[in-house]
C-alpha positions as CSV (number, residue, x, y, z in Angstrom):
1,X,125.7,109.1,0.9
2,X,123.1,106.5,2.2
3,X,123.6,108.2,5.7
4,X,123.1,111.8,5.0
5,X,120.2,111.6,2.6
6,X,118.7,110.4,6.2
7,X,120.4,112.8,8.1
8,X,118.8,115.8,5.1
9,X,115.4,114.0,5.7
10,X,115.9,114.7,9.4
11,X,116.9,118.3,9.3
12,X,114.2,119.1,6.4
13,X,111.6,117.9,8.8
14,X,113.4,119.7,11.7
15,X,112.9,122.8,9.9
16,X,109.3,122.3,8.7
17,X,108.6,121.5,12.4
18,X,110.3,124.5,13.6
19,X,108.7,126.8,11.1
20,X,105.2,125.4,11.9
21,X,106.2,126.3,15.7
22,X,106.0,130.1,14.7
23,X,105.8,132.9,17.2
24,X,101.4,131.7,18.5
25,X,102.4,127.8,18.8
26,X,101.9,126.3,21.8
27,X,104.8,125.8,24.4
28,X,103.8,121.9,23.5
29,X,104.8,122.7,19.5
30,X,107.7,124.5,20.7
31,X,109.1,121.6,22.8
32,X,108.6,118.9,20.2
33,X,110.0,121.1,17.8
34,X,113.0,121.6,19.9
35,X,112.9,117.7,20.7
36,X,113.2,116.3,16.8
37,X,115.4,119.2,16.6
38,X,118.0,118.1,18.9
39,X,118.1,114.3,17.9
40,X,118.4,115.3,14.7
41,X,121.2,116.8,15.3
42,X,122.6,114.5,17.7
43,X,122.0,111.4,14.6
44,X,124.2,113.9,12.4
45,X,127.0,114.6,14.3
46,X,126.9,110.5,15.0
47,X,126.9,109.8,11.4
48,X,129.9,112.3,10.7
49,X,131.7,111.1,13.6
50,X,131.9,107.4,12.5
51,X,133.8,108.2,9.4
52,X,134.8,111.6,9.2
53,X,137.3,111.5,6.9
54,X,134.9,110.7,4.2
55,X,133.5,113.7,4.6
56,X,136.5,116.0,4.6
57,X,135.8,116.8,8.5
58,X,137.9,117.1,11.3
59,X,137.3,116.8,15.0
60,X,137.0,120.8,15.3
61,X,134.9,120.6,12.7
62,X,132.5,118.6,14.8
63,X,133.0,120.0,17.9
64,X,130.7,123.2,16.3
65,X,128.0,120.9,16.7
66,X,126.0,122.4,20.2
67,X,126.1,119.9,22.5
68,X,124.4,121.6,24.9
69,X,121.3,122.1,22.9
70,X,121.2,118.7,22.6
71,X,122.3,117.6,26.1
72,X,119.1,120.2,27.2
73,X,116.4,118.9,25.0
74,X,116.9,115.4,25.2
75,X,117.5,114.9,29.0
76,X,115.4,112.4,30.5
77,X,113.5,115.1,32.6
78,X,112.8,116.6,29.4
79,X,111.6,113.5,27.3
80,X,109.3,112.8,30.5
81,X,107.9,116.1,30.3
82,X,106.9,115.8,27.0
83,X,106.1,112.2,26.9
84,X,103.1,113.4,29.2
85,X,101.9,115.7,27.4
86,X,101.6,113.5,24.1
87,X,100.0,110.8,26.8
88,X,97.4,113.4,27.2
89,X,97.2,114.4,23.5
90,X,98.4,111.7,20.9
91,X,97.6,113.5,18.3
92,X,99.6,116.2,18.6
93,X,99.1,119.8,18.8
94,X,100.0,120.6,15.1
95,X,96.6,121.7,12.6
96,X,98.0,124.1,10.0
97,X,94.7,123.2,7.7
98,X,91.9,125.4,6.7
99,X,88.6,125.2,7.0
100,X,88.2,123.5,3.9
101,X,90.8,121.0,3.9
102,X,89.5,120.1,7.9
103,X,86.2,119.6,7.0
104,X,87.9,116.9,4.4
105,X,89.7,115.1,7.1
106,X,87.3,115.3,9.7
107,X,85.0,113.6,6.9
108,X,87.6,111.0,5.7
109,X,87.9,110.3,9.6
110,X,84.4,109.4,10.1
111,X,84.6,107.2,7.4
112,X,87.6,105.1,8.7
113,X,86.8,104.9,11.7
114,X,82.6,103.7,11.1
115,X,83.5,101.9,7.7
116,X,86.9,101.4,7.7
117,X,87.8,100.2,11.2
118,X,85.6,97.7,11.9
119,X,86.5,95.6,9.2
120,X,90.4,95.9,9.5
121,X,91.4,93.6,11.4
122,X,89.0,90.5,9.6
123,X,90.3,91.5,6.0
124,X,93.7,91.1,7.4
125,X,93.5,88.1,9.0
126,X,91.7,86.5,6.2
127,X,93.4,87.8,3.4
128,X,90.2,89.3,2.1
129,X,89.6,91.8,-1.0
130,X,88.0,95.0,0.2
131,X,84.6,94.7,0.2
132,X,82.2,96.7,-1.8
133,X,80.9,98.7,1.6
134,X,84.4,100.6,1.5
135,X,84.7,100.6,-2.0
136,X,81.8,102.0,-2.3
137,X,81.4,104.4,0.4
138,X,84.4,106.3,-0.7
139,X,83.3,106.4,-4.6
140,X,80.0,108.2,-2.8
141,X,83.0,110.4,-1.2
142,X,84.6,111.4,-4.3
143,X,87.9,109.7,-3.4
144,X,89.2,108.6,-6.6
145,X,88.6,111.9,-7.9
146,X,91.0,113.5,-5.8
147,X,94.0,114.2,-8.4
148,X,91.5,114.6,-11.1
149,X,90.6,118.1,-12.0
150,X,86.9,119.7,-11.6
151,X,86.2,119.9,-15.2
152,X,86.8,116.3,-15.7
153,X,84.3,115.1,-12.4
154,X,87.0,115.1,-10.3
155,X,87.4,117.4,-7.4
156,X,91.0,119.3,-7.8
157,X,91.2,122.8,-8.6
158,X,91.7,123.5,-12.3
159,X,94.4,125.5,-12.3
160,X,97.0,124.0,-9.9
161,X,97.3,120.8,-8.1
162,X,95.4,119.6,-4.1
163,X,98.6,117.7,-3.3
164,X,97.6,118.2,0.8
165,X,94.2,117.4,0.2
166,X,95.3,114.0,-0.7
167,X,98.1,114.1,2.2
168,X,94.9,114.7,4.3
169,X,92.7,112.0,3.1
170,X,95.4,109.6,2.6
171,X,96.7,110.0,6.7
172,X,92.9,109.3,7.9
173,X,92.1,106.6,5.7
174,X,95.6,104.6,6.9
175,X,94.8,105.2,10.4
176,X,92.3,102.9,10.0
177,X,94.1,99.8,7.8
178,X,96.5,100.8,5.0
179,X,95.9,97.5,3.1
180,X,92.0,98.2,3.2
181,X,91.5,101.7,2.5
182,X,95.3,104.0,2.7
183,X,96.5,103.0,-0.8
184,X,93.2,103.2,-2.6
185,X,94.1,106.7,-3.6
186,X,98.0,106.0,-4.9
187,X,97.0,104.3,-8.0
188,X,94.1,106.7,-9.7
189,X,96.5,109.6,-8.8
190,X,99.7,107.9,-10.5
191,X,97.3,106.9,-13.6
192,X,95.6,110.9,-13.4
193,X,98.9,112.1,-13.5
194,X,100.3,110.5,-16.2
195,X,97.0,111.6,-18.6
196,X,97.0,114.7,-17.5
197,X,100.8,115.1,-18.4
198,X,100.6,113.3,-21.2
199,X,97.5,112.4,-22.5
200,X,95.4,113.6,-25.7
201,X,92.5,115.3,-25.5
202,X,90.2,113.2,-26.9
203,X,92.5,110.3,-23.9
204,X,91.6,112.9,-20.9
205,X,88.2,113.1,-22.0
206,X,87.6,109.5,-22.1
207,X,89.3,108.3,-18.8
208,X,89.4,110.5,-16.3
209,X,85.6,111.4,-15.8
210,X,85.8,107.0,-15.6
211,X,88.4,107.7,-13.4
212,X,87.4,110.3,-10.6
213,X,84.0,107.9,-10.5
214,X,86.0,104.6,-9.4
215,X,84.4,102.7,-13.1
216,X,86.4,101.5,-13.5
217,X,89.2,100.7,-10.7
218,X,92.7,100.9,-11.8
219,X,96.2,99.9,-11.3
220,X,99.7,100.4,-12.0
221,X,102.1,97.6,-13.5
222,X,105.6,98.9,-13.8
223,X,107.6,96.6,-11.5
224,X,109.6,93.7,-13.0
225,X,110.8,90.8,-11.5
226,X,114.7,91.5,-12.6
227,X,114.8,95.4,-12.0
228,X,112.8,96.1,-9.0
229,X,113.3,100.1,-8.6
230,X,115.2,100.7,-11.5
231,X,112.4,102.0,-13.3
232,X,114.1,102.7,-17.0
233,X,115.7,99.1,-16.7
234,X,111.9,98.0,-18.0
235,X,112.0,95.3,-20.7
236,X,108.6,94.1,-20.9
237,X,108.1,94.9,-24.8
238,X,105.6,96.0,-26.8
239,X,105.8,95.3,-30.7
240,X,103.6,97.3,-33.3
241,X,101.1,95.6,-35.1
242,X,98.0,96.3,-37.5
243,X,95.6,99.0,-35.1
244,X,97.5,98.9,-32.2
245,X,100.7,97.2,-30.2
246,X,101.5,93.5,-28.7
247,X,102.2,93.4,-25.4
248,X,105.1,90.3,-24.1
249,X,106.9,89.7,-20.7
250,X,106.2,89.4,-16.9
251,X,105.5,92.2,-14.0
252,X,105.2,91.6,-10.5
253,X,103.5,93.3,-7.1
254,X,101.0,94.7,-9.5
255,X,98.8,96.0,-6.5
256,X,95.0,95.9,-6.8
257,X,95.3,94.2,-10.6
258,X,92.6,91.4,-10.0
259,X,89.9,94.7,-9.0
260,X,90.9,96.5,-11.4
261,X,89.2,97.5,-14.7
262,X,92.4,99.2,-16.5
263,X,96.2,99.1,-15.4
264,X,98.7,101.3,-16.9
265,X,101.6,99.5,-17.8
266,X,105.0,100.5,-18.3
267,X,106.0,99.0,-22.0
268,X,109.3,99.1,-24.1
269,X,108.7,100.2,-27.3
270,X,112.4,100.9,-28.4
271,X,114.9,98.2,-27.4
272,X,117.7,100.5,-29.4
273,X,117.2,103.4,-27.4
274,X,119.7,105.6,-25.8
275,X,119.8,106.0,-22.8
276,X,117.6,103.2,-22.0
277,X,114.7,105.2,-20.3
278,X,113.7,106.9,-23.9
279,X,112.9,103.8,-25.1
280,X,109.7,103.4,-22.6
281,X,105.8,103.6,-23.6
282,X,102.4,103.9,-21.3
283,X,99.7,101.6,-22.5
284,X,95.8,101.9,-20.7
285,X,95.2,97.5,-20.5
286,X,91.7,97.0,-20.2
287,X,90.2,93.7,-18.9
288,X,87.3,92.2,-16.4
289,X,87.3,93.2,-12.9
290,X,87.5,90.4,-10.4
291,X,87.9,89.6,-6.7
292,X,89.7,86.2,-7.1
293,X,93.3,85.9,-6.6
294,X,94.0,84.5,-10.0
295,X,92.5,85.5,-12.9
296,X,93.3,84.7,-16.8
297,X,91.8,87.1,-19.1
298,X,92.1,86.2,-23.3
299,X,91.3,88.8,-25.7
300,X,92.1,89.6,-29.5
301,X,94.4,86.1,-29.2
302,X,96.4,87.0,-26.2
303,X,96.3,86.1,-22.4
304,X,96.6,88.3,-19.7
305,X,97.4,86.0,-16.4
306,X,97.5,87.5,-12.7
307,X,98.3,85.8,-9.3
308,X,98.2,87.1,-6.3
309,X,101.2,87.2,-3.9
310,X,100.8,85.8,-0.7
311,X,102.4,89.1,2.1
312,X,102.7,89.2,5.6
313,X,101.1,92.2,5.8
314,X,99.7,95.0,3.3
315,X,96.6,92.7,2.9
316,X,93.4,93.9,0.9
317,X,94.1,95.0,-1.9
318,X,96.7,92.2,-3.4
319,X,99.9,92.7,-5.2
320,X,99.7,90.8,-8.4
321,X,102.3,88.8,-10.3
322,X,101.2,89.3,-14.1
323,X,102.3,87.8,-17.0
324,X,101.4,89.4,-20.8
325,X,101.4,87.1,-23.7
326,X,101.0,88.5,-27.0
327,X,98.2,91.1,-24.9
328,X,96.9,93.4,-27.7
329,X,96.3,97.3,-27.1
330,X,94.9,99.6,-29.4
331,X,97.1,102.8,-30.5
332,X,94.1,105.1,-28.4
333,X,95.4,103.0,-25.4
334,X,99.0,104.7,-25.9
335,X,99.5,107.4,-23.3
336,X,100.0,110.0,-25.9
337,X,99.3,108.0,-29.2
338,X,102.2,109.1,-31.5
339,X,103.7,111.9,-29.4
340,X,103.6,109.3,-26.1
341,X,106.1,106.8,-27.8
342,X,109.2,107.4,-25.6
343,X,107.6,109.5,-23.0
344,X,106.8,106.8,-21.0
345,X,109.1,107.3,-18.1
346,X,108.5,111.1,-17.8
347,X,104.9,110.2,-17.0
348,X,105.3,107.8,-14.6
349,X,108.0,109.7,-12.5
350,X,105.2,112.6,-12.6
351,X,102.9,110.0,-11.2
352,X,105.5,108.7,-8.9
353,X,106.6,112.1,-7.1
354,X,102.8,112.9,-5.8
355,X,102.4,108.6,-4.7
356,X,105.7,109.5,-2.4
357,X,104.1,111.9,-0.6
358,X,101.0,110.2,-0.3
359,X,103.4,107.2,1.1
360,X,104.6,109.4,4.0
361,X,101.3,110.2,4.6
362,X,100.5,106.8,4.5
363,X,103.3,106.4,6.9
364,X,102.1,108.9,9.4
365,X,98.9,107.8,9.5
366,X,100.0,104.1,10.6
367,X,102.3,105.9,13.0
368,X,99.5,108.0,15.0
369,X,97.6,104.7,15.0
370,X,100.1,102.5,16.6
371,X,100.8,105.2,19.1
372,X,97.0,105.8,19.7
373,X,97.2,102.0,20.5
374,X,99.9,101.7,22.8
375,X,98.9,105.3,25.0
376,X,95.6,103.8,25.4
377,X,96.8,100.3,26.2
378,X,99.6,101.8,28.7
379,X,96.9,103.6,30.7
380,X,94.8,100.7,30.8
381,X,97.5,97.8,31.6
382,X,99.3,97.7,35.6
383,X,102.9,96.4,36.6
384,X,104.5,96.0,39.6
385,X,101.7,98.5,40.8
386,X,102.3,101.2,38.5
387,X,100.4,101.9,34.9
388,X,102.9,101.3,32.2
389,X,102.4,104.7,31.5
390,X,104.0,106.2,34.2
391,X,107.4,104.5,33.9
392,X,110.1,107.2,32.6
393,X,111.1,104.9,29.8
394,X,107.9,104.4,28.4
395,X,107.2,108.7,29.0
396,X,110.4,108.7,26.5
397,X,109.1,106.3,24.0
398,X,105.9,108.5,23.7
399,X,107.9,111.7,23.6
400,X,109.7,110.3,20.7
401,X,107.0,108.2,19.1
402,X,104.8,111.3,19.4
403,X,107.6,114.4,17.8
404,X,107.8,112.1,15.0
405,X,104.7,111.1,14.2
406,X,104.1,115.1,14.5
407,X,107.3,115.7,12.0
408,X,106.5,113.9,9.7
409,X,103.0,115.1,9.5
410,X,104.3,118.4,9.5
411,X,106.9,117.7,6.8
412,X,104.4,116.2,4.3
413,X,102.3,119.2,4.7
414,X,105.2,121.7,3.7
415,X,105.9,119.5,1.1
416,X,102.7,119.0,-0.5
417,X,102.1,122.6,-0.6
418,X,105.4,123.2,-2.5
419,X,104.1,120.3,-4.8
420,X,101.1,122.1,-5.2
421,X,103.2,125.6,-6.1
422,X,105.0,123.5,-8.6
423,X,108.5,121.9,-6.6
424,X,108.7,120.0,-3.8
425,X,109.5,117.1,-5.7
426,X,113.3,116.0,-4.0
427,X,111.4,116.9,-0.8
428,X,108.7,114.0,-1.4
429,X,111.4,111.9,-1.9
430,X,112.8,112.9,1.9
431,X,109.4,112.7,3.4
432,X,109.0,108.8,2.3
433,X,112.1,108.2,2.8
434,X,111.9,109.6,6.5
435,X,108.3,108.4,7.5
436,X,108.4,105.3,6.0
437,X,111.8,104.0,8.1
438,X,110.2,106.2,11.5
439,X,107.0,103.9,11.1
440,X,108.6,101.1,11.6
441,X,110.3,102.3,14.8
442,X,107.3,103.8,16.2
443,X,105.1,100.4,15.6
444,X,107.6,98.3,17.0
445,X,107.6,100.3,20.1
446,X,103.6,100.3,20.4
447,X,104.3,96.2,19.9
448,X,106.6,96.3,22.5
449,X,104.3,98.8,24.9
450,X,102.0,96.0,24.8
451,X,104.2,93.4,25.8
452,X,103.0,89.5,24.5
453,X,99.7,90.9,24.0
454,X,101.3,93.1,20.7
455,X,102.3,90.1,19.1
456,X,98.9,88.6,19.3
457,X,97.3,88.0,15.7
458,X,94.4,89.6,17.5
459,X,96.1,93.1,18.5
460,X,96.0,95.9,16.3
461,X,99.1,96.8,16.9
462,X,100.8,93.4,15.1
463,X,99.1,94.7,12.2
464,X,100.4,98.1,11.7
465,X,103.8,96.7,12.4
466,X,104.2,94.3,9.3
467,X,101.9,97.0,7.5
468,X,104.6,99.7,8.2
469,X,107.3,97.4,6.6
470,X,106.2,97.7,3.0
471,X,106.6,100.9,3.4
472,X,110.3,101.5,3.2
473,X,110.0,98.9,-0.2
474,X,107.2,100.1,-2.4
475,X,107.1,103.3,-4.1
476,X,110.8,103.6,-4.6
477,X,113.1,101.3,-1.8
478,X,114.8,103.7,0.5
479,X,118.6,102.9,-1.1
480,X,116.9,103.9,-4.4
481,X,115.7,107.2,-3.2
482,X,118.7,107.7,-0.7
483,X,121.1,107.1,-3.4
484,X,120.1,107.3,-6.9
485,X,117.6,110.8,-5.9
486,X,118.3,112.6,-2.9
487,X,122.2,111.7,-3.2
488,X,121.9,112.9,-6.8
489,X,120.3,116.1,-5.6
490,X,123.3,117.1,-2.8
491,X,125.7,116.2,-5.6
492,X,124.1,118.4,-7.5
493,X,123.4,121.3,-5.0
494,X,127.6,120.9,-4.1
């Protein structure tokens, strides 16, 4: 199951590719399409091969599979060809925006790359918190009012969701560092979400105008030390009391929890319950906002502790290990109040569905950077009298690297506009769990493109590699989405 909820991934983005390549694409378009296409295919019929059996195949079943097709399109001659053309153009040939929705990335571009970009590397290296110029700059941007609608300050529609628009933002802003700017969207949304699902009136009213204008920050505390993905395994509890509830038990990679102003937490509130997940509560914990990497907050006779957990990569923004003891929230803190006890889960998997997507994007954006990197690196760096660049194996690492940094880009599109007509939610499941494994791939490649130099501290490149392993961890693992939700869903569809 673990193999084909990749190998669905791959095709779903092999269609939205070849549906984006419509009748006026480009012969470029056309042959990338055809490219992501065939290896696609080609990682399929491996899969099925290896244990067929298990599937119910035989080896006529399999031989249906086109060889040639695939034999044609992946050919080293071909894979040359089209490495040079993404050597030429690394970003690809695919813009299926509007006007509007270029205007917004050509904006959020700007930004990363005056504001953003320059900072980067220094915030990674020294493990800072963003600093207030980013911060800052994209409140003045509207950026945390992206999934929060125009009536409440924010600036999505009223009556339906702008799931590309944050795709769009989201891919520009982790071109330039994903610790220091590509996440800074993930958490408002999740927390927007979940008001706008559940919420009161008087609860929407109150937060999300705070919200969309960045006062204050927020973050999301749902992880647990002993159940990791398994989201309605929660057990931090929450006891009633006089005016509100008590909070008791430990979180962990909290992200952005010392900057933060509020963080929703994930609460039981029913240990009896049946099945498990009804049992779960939303809670809006308020505290002081600070940029130290430990903080201890006491209020109404509890202590809220955070500490900061030292990463490899993913730097910036800090992912918190938290501890509540005896924390007290007031019932207009409860997603919901009365008619939120429960309901907790439901909220946070709407929440979770759009921070997917925006993970993929996240992905892709990391992806075009690395390979930005390593084109302009290869046509800058000789050997043996040649310009990296001009070796056929390297013309085959950018024809790959390029088709799937241009598949995934174009299967987080397709899927955020289904999001935005009300599905798409299996799909943002496939586009994480697609981008976030082909970022890995692609920045170890633009590592390896820049030979000892890519490993350097100093190098982008070493960045977006242990950036792009997070990736496949946060915002549901991959064996948690490949199993427990796209293997669900084939189940299902059989």
């Amino acid at each position: 199951m673990y193999d084909l909820a990749f190998s669905k991934a791959e095709l779903t983005a092999a269609r939205a590719l070849r549906d984006g390549a419509g009748a006026s694409a480009s012969e470029f378009e056309h042959r990338i399409a055809d490219s992501f296409g065939a290896e696609a295919i080609a990682n399929l019929r491996q899969r099925l091969a290896a244990r067929p059996s298990d599937f119910g195949l035989t080896s006529t079943d399999l031989a249906a599979i086109d060889d040639a097709f695939v034999d044609r399109h992946l050919s080293a001659r071909r894979l040359a060809e089209l490495g040079r053309e993404f050597l030429a153009h690394p970003a690809g040939p695919i813009d299926r925006l509007d006007v509007d929705k270029r205007i917004m990335r050509d904006t959020f571009r700007r930004f990363a790359d005056q504001v953003v970009r320059p900072q980067a590397a220094a915030i990674h290296r020294t493990d800072a918190m963003i600093p207030d110029s980013i911060i800052e700059g994209l409140k003045a941007l509207g950026c945390f009012g992206l999934s929060v609608p125009i009536r409440f300050g924010g600036s999505k529609p009223d009556d339906r969701d702008d799931s590309l628009g944050m795709v769009v933002a989201t891919e520009e802003l982790s071109r330039a560092s994903l610790g220091a700017a590509g996440s800074l969207i993930t958490r408002p949304e999740i927390v927007a979400r979940a008001l706008l699902e559940g919420g009161t009136a008087a609860q929407q009213v109150r937060w999300l105008p705070a919200l969309a204008a960045g006062e204050p920050l927020c973050a999301v505390s749902v992880t647990e030390p002993g159940t990791g993905s398994d989201v309605a395994s929660v057990a931090l509890r929450a006891t009633r009391v006089d005016g509100g509830w008590r909070l008791n038990g430990g979180k962990t990679w909290c992200t952005f929890a010392g900057k933060a102003g509020v963080i929703l937490v994930l609460a039981r509130t029913d240990p009896d319950a049946r099945p498990p997940h009804r049992g779960l509560t939303l809670f809006l914990v308020e505290k002081p906002s600070t940029d130290d990497q430990a903080f201890r907050y006491e209020s109404h006779g509890g202590v809220l502790t955070g500490r900061a957990i030292p990463t490899i990569g993913y730097r910036g923004m800090h992912s918190f290990e938290m501890f509540y003891d005896d924390v007290f929230v007031p019932n207009q803190n409860l997603i919901g109040e009365r008619a939120g006890e429960g309901r907790g889960f439901y909220f946070t998997m709407r929440g979770f569905s759009g921070g997917r997507l925006q993970t993929a994007a996240r992905a892709t954006g990391i992806m075009q950077a690395a390979l930005d990197s390593a084109v302009a690196y290869a046509t800058t760096r000789t050997v043996f009298d040649r310009e990296i660049a001009e070796f056929p194996l390297t013309l085959a690492k950018f024809a790959r690297m390029g088709a799937y940094v241009t598949a995934c880009r174009s299967l987080s599109y397709t899927v955020a506009q289904a999001m935005d007509n009300g599905g798409g939610q299996v799909e943002a499941s496939l586009a994480k769990l697609l981008a976030c494994r082909l970022a890995e791939w692609v920045c170890r490649e633009a590592m390896q493109i820049h030979g000892g130099l890519g490993y350097a501290e100093e190098t982008d490149v070493s960045r977006y590699y242990v950036d792009a392993r997070v990736l496949s961890i946060f915002e549901g693992a991959e064996e948690t989405l490949a199993l427990r939700v796209i293997g669900k869903s084939l189940m299902e569809t059989e």
